[in-house]
C-alpha positions, 0 to 999 in steps of 0.5 A: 500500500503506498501512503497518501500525502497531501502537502498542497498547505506546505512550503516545502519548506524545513529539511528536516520535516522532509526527512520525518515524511520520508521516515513515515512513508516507510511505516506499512501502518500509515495511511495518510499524511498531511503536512502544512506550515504553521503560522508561527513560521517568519524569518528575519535578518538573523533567523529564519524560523520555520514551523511545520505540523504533520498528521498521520492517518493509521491503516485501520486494522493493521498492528494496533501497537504500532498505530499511535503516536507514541509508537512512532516516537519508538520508531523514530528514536531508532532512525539516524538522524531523528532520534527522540522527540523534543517533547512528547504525550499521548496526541503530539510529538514535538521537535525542534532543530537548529542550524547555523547557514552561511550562504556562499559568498558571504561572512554572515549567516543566520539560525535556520530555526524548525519546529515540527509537531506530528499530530493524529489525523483527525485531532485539532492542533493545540494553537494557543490563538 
């Protein structure tokens, strides 16, 4: 089964949130997977912050362990590059990675900032609006 992906409300912005997606599409147990930028994302002379919220729909029926959010914590503890989440309970996992970029041809960089919370499909993003 190959998974659904609906990013038409994504930048395509954040490296890292690409490689969870990646990681997810690996997992027989997701479905579907919508990703979009939150609105917290902005980016200034010093840096450039991104904010991106993925949901994952789990194929019914298919390994009840492995169908939570939790679950894909384990998995994503055990893949390199990932590791564990920032922050974690029963609805979301947090991650958060910085960088510093330098661009070619210049002296200075900024702090490339990305925050990224996974989400159940199906559940409202905790926004604090």
């Amino acid at each position: 089964m190959i998974m659904e992906l609906d990013a038409s409300g994504w930048s395509g912005d954040g490296a890292f949130t690409q490689l969870l997606i990646d990681a997810l599409k690996s997992q027989s147990v997701v479905g579907f997977v919508k990703v979009e930028d939150a609105p917290a994302s902005r980016s200034e002379a010093a840096f450039s912050f991104i904010s991106n919220e993925i949901f994952v729909g789990f194929v019914p029926g298919r390994g009840h362990k492995t169908t939570t959010i939790a679950a894909l914590s384990s998995v994503f503890e055990s893949l390199p590059g990932i590791g564990a989440p920032d922050y974690a309970d029963d609805g979301m996992l947090q991650y958060l990675r910085t960088e510093r970029v330098i661009p070619p041809y210049q002296t200075r960089g900024y702090k490339l900032i990305e925050l990224v919370r996974i989400y159940r499909a199906g559940t409202a993003p905790r926004r604090n609006d």
